[in-house]
DRENLUM-558249 format. One line per field, with one value per atom (N, C-alpha, C, O): x, y, z. Coordinates in steps of 0.05 Angstrom, whole numbers, plus 32768, in hexadecimal, padded with zeros to 4 digits. Layout:
xx <- [X, ...];
yy <- [Y, ...];
zz <- [Z, ...];
% end
This chain:
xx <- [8330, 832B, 8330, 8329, 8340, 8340, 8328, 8312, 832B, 8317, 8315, 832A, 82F9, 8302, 82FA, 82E7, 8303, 8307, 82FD, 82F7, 82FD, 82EE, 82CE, 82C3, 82C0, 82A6, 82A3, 828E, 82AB, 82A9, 82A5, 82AC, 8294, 828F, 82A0, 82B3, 829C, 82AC, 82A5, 82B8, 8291, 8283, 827B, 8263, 8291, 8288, 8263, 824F, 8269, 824B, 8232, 821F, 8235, 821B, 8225, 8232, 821A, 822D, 8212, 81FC, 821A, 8208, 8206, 81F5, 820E, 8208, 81EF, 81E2, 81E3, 81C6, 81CD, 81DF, 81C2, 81C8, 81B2, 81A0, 81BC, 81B1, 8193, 8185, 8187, 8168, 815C, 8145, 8165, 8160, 8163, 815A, 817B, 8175, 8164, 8167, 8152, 813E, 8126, 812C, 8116, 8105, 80E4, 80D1, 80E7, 80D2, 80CB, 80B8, 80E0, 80E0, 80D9, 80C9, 80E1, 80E8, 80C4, 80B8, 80B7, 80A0, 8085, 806F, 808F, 807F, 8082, 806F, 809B, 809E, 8094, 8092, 808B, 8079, 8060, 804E, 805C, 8038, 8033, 801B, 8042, 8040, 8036, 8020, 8044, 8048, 802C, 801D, 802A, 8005, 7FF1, 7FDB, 7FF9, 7FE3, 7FD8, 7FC1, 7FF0, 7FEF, 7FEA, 7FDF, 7FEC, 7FDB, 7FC1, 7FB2, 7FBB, 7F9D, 7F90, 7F7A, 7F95, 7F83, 7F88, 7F7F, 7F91, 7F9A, 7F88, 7F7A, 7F86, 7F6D, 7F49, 7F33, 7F53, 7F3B, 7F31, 7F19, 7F37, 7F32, 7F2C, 7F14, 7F3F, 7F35, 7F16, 7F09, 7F0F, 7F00, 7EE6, 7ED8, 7EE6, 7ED7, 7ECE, 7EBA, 7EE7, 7EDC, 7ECD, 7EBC, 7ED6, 7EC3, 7EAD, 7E9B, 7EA6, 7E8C, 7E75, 7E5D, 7E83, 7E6F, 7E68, 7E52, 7E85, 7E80, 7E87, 7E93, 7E7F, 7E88, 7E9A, 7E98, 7EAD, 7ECE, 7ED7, 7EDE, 7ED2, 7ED2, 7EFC, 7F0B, 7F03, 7F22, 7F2E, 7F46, 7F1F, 7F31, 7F27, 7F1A, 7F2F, 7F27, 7F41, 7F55, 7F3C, 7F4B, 7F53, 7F50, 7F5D, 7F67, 7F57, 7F52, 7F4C, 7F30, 7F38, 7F4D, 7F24, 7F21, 7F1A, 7F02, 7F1C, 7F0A, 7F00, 7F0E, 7EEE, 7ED4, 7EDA, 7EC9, 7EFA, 7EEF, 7EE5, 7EEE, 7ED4, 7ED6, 7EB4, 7EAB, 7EAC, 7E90, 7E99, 7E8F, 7EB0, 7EC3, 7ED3, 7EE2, 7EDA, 7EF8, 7F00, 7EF2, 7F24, 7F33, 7F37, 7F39, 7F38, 7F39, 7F53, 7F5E, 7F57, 7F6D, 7F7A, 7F6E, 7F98, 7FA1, 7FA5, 7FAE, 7F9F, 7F9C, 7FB7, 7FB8, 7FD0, 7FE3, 7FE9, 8001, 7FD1, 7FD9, 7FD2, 7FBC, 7FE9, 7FF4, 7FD8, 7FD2, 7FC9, 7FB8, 7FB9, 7FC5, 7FA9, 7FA9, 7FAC, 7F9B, 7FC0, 7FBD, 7FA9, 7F9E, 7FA5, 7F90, 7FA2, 7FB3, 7F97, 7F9F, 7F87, 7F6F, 7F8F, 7F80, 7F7A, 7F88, 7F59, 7F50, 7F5E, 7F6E, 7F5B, 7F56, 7F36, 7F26, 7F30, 7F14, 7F03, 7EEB, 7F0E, 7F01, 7EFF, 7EF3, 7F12, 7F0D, 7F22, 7F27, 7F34, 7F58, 7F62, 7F59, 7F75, 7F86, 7F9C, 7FAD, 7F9E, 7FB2, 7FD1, 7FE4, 7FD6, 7FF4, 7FFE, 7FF5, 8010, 801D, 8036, 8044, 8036, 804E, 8062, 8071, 8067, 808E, 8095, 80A4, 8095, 80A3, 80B2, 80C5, 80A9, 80B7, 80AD, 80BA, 8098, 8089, 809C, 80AE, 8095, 80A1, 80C9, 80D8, 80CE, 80EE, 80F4, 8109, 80E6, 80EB, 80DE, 80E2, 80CC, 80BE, 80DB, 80E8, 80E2, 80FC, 80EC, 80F9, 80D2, 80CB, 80C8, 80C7, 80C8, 80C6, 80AC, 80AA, 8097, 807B, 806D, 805A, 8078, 805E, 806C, 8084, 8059, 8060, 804A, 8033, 805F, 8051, 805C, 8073, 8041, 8050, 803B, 8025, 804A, 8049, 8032, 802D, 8027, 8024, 801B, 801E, 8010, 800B, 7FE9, 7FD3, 7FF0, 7FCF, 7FC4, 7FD3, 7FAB, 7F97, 7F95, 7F8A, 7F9F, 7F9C, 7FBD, 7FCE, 7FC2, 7FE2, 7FF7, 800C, 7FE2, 7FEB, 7FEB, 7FF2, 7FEA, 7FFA, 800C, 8000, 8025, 8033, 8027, 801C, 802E, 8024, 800C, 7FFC, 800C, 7FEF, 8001, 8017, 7FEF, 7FFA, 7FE9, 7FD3, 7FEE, 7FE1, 7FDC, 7FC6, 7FF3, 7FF1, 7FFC, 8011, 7FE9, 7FF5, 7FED, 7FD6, 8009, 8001, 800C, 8025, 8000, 8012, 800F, 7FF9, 801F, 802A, 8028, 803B, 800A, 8007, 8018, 8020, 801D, 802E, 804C, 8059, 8053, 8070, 8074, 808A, 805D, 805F, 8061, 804D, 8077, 8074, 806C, 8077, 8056, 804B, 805F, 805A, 806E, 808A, 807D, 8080, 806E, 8058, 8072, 806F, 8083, 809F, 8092, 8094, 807E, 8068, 805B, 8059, 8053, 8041, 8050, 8048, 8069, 8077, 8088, 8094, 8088, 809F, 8092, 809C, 8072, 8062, 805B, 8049, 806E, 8063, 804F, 804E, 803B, 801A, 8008, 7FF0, 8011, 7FFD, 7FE7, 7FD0, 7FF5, 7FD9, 7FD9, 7FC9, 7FEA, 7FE9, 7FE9, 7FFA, 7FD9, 7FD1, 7FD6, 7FDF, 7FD3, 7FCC, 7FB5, 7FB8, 7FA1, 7F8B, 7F72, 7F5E, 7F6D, 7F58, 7F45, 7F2D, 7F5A, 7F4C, 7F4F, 7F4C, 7F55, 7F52, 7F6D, 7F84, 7F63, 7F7F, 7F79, 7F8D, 7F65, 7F5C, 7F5A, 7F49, 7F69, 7F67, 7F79, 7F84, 7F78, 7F7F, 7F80, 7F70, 7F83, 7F7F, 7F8A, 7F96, 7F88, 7F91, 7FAC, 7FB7, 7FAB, 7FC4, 7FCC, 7FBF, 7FEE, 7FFA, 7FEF, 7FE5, 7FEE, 7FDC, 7FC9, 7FCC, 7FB3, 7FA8, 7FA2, 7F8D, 7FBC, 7FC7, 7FE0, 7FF6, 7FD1, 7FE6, 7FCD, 7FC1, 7FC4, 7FB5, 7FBB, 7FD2, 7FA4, 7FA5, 7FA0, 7FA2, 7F9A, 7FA1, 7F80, 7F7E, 7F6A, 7F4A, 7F44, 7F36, 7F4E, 7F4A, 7F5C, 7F6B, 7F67, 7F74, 7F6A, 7F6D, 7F5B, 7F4E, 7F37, 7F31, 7F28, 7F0A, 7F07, 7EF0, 7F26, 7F1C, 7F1B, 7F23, 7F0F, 7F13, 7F1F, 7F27, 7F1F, 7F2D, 7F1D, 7F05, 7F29, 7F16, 7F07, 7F10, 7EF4, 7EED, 7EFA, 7F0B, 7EF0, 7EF5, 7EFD, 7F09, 7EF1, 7EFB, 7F10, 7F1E, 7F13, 7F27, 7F18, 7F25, 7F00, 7EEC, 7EEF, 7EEE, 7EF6, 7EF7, 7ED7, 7EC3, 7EDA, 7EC5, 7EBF, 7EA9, 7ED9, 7ED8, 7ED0, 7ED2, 7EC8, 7EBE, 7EE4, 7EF6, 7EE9, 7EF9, 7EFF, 7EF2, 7F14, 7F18, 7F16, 7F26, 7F06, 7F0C, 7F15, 7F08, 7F30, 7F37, 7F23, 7F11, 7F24, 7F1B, 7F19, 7F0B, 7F2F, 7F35, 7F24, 7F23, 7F19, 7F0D, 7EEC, 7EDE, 7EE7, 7EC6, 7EBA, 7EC8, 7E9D, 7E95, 7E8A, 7E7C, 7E8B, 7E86, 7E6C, 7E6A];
yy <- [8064, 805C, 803E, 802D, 803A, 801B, 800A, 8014, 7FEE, 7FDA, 7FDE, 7FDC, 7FE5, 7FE0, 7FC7, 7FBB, 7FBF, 7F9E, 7FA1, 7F8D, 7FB5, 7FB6, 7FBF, 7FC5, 7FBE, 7FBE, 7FDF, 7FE3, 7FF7, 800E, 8017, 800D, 8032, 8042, 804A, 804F, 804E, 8066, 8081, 8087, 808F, 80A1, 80A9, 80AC, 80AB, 80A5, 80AE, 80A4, 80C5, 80D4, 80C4, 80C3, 80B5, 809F, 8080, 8072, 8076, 806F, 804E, 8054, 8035, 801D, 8014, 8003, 800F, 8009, 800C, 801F, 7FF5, 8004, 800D, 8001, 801D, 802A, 8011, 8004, 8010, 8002, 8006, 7FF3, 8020, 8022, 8017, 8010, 8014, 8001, 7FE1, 7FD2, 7FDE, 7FC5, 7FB6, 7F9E, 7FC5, 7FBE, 7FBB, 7FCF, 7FB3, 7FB6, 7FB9, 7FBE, 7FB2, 7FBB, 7FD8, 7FDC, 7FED, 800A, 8014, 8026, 800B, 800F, 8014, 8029, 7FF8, 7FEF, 8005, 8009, 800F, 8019, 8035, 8045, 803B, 8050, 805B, 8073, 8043, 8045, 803F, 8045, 8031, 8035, 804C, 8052, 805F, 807B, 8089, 8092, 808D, 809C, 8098, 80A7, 8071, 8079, 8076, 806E, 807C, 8085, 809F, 80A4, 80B3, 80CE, 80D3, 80E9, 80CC, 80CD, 80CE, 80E2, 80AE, 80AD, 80B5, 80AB, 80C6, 80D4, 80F2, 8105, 80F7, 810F, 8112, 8126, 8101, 80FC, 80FC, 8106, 80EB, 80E8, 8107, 8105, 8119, 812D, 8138, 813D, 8142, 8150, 8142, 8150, 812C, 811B, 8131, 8141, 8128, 813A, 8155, 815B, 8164, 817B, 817D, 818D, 816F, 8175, 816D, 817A, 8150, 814C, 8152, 8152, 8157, 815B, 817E, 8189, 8189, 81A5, 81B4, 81CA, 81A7, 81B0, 81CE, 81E4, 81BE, 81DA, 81C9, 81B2, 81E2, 81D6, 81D8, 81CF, 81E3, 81E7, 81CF, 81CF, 81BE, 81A8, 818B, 817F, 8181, 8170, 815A, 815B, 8146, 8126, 811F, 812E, 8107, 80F6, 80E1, 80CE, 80E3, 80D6, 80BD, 80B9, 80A6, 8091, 808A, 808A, 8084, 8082, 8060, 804C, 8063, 804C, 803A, 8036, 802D, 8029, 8005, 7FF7, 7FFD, 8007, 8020, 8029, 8021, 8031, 804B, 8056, 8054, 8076, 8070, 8063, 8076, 8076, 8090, 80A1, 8098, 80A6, 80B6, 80A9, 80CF, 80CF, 80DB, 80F1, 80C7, 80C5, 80D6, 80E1, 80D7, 80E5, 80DC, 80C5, 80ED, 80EA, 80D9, 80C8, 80E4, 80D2, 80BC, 80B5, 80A4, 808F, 8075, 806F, 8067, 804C, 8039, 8032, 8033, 801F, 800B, 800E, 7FF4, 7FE1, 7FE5, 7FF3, 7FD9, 7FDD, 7FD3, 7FBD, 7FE8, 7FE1, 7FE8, 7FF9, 7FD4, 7FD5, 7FED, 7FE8, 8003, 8010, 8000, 7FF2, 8008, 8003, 8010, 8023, 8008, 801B, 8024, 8021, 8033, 8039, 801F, 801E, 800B, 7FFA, 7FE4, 7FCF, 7FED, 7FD2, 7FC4, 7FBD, 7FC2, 7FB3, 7FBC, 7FCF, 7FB1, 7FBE, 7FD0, 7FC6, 7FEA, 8002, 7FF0, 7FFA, 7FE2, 7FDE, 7FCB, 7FB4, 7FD3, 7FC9, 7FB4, 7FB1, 7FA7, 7F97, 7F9A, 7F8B, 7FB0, 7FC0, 7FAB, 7F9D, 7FA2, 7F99, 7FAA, 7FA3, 7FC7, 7FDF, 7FDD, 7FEA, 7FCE, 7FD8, 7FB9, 7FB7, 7FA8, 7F8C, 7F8E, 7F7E, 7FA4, 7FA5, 7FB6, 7FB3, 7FC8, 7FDC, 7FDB, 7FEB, 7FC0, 7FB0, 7FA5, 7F92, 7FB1, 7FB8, 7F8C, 7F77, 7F8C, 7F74, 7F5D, 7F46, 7F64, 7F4F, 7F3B, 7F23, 7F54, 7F4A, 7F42, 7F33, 7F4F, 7F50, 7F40, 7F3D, 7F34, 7F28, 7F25, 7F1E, 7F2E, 7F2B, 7F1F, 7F18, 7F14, 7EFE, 7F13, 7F1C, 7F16, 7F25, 7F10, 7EF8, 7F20, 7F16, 7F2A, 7F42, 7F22, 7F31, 7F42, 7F39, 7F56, 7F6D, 7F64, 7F63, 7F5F, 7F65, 7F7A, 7F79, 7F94, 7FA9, 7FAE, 7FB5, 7FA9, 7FAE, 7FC5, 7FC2, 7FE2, 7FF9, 7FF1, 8008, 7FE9, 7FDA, 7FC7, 7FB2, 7FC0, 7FB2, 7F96, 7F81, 7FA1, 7F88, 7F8B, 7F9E, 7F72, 7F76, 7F64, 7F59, 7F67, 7F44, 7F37, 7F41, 7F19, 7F05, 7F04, 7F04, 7F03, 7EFA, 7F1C, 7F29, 7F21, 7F37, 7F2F, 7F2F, 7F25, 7F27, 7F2F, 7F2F, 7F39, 7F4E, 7F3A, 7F30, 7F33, 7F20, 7F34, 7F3E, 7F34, 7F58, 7F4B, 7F5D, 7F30, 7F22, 7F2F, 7F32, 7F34, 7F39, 7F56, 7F61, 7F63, 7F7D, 7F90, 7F91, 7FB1, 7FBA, 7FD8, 7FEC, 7FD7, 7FF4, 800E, 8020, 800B, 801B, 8030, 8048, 8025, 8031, 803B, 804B, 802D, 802D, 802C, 803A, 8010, 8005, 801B, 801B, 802D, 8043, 8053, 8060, 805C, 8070, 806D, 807E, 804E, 8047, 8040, 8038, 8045, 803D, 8050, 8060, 804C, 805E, 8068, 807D, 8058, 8054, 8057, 8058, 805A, 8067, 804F, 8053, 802F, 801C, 8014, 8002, 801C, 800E, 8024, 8035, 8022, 803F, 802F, 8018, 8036, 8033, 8044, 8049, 804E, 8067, 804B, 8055, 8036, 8023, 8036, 803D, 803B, 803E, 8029, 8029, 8011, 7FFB, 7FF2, 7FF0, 7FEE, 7FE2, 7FCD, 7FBF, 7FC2, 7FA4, 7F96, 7F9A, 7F87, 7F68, 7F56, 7F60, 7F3D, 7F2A, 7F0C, 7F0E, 7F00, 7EE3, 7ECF, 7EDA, 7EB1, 7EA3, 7E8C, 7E7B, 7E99, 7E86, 7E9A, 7EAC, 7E8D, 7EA5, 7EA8, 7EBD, 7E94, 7E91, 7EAD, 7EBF, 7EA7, 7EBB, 7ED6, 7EE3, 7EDD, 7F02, 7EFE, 7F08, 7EED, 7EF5, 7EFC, 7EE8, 7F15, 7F28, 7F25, 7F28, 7F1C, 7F12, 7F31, 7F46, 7F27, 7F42, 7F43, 7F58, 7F39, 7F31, 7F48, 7F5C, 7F41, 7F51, 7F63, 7F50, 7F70, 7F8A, 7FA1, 7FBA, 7F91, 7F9D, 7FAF, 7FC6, 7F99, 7F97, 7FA9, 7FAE, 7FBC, 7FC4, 7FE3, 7FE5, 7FFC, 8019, 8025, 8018, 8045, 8050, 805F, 8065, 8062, 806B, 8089, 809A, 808C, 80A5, 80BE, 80BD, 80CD, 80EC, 80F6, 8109, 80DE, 80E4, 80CF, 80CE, 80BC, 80A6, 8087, 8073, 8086, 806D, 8067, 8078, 804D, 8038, 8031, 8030, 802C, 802E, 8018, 800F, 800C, 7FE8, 7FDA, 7FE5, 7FC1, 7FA7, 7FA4, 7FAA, 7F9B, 7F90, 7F71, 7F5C, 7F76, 7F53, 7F39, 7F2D, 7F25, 7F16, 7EFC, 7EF0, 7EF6, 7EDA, 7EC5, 7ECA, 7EA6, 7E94, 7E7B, 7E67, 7E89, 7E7C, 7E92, 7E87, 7EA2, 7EAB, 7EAA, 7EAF, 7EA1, 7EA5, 7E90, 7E7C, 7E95, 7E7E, 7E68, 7E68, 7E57, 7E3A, 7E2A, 7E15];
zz <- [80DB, 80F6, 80F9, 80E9, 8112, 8112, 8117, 811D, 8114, 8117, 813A, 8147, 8149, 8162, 816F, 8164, 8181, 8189, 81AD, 81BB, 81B5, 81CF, 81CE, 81B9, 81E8, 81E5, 81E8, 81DC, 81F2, 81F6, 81DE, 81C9, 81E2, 81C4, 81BF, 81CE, 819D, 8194, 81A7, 81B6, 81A9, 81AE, 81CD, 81D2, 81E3, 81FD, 81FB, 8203, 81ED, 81F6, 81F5, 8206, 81DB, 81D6, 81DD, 81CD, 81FD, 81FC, 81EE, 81E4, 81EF, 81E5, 81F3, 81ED, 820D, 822A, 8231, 8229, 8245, 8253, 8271, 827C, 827B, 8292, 82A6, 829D, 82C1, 82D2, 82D4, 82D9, 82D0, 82D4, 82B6, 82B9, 829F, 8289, 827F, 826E, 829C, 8298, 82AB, 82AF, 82B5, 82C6, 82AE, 82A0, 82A4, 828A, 8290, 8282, 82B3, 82BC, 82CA, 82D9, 82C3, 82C3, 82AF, 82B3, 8291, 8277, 8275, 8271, 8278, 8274, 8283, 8278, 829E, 82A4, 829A, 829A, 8291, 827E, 8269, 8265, 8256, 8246, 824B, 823B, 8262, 8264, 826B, 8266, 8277, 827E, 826C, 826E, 8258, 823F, 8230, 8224, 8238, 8229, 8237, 8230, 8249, 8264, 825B, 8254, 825E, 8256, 823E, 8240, 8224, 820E, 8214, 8212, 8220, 821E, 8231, 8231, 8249, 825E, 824E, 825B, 823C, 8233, 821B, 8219, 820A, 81F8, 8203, 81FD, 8214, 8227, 8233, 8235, 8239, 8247, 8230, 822F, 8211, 81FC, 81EE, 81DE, 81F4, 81EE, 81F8, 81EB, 8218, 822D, 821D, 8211, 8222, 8221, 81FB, 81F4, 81F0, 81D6, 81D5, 81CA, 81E4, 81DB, 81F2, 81EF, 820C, 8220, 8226, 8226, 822B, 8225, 820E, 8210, 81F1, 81DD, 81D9, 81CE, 81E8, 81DF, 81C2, 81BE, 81AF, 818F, 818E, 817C, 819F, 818C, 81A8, 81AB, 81B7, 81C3, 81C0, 81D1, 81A7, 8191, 8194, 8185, 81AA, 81A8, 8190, 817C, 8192, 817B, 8175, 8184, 8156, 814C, 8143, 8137, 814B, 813A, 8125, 812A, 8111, 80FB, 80F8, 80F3, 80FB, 80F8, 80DC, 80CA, 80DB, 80BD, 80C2, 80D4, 80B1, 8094, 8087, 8072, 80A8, 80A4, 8096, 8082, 80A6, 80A0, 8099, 80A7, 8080, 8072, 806F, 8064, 807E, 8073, 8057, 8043, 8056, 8038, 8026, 8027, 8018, 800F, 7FF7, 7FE4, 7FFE, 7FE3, 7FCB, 7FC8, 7FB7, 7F9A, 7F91, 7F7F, 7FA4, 7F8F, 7F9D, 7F9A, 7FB5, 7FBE, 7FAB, 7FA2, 7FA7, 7F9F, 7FA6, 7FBD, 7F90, 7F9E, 7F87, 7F72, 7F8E, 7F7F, 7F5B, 7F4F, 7F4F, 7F2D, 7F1A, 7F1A, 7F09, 7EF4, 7ED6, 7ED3, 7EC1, 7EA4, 7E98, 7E99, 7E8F, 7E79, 7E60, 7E51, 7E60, 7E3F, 7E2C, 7E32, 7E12, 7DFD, 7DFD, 7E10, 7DE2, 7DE4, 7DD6, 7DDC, 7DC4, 7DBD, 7DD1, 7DCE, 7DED, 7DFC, 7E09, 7E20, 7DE2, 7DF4, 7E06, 7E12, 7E0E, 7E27, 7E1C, 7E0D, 7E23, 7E15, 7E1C, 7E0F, 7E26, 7E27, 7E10, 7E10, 7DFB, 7DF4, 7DEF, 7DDB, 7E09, 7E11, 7E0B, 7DFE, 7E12, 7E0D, 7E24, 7E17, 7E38, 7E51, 7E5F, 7E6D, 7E5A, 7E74, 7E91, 7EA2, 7E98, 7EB2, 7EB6, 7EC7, 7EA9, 7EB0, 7EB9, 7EC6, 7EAF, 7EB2, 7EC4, 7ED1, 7EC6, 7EDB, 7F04, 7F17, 7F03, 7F15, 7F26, 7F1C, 7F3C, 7F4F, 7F5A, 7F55, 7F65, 7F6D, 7F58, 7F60, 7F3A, 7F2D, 7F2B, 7F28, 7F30, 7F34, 7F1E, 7F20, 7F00, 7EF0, 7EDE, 7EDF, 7ECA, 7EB9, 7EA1, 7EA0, 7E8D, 7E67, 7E5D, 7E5F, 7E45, 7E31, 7E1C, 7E20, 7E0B, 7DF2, 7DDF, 7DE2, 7DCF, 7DB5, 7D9F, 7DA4, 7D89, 7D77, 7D74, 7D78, 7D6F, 7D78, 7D55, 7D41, 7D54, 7D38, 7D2D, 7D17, 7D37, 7D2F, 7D25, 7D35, 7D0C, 7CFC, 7D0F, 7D1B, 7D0B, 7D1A, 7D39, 7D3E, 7D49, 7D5F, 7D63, 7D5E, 7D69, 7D64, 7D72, 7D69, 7D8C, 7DA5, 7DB7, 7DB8, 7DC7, 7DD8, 7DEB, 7DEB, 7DF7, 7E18, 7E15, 7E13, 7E14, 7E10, 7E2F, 7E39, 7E3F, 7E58, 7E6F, 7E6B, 7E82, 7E91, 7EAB, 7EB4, 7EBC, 7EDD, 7EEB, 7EE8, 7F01, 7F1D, 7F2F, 7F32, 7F3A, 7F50, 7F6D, 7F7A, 7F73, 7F85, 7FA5, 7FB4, 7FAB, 7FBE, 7FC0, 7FD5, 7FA7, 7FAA, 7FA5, 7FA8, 7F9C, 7F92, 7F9F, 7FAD, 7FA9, 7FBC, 7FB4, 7FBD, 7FA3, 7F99, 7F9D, 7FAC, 7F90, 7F90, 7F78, 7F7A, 7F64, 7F49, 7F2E, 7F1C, 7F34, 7F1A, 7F00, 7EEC, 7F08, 7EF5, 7EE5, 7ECC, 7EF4, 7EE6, 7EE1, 7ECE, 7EED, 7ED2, 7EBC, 7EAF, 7EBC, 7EA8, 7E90, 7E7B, 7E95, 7E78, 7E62, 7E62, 7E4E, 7E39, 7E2D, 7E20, 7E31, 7E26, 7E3E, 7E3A, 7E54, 7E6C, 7E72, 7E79, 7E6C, 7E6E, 7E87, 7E8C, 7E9E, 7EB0, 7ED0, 7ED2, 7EE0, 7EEF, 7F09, 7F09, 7F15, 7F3F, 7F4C, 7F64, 7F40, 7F49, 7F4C, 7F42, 7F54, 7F54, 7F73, 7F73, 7F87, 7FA6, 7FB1, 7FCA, 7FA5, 7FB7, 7FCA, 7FC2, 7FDF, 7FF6, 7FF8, 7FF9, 7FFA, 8011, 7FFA, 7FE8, 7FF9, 7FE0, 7FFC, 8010, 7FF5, 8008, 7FFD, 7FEA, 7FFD, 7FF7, 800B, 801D, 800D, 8012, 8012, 8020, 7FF5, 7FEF, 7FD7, 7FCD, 7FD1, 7FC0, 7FAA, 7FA2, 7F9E, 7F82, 7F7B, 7F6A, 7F92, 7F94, 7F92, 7F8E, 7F96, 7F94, 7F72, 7F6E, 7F62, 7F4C, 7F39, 7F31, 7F32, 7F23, 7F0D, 7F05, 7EFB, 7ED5, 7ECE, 7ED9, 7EB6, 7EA2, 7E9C, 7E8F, 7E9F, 7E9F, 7EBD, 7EBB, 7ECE, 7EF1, 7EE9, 7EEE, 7EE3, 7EEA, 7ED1, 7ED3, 7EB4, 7EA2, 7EAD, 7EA7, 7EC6, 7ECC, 7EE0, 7EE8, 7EF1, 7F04, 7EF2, 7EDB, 7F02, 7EF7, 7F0F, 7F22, 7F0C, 7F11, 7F2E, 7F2D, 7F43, 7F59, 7F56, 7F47, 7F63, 7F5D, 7F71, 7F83, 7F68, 7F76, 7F8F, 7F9A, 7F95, 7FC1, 7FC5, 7FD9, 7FAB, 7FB8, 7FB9, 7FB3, 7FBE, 7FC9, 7FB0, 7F9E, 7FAC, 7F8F, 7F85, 7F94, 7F6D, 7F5B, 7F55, 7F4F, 7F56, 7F4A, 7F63, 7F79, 7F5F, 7F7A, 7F81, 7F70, 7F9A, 7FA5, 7F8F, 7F8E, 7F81, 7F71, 7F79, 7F6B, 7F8D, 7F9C, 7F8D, 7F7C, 7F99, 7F89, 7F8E, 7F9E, 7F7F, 7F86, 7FA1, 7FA7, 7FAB, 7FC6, 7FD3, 7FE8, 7FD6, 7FE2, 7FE7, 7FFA, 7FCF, 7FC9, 7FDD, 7FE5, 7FE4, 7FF1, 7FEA, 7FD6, 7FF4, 7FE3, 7FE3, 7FD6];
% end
């Protein structure tokens, strides 16, 4: 196909033109207030009839109250990362540098050293997730041979102030566990030091 050099479509049918009633934007506009007009007098009436004349099968569209009501979540959602123990305590990852190579964002970072225990090769002196740059893609958690590194915490809401802040040591990601049964995290929310009150 040639390069084309005029403004007409390829495609009469679709065409990229706006038609005169679109380029009015105060049609467009009341267009869509329409649309959620009619949503919400349409909610509003299912609203009605459930809670005033309890008709159980005409049930609106619910809010959920959070953080009083939380959603409940699926088992295989991506939440904040945690390092597995061993049973004496260490941290199960061995510093192969697979989660570190296979990290598409380039978030984490190990510095190796040597484990006290002969039958282990390595340990991490140093382990941090840079949760700023990180886009829970969870590569992290299947590229690890030794299973030390998970996403099951529950936790969403971490925040900080400054970047520093959101770069997660290998001490905080030891300390959190694993969420429970319904999803609701088990561990405290990690709060950095820019955050605490003074």
């Amino acid at each position: 196909m040639a390069y084309q050099t005029t403004n007409t479509p390829a495609d009469p049918k679709h065409s990229s033109r706006l038609v005169l009633r679109q380029r009015f934007y105060v049609v467009e506009v009341l267009v869509g207030l329409a649309l959620t007009a009619r949503h919400f007098f349409a909610n509003l009436w299912r609203h009605t009839l459930w809670v005033v004349f309890r008709v159980k099968s005409a049930r609106g569209a619910v809010t959920i109250q959070y953080p009083d009501e939380r959603r409940p979540y699926s088992p295989r959602l991506r939440s904040l990362h945690r390092l597995v123990r061993r049973e004496d305590g260490s941290p199960r990852c061995v510093a192969c540098m697979m989660c570190e190579t296979v990290c598409p964002a380039h978030c984490i970072y190990i510095v190796a050293t040597e484990h006290p225990n002969p039958e282990i090769e390595k340990v991490p002196e140093r382990f941090d997730i840079d949760l700023g740059k990180c886009v829970f893609c969870g590569y992290c958690v299947e590229a690890c041979p030794e299973d030390a590194i998970r996403m099951d915490t529950g936790i969403l809401e971490f925040s900080a102030y400054d970047r520093q802040s959101m770069i997660y040591t290998k001490d905080t990601l030891l300390a959190l566990e694993a969420a429970g049964p319904n999803g609701v995290p088990t561990s405290p929310v990690p709060i950095p030091p820019s955050r605490r009150p003074r």
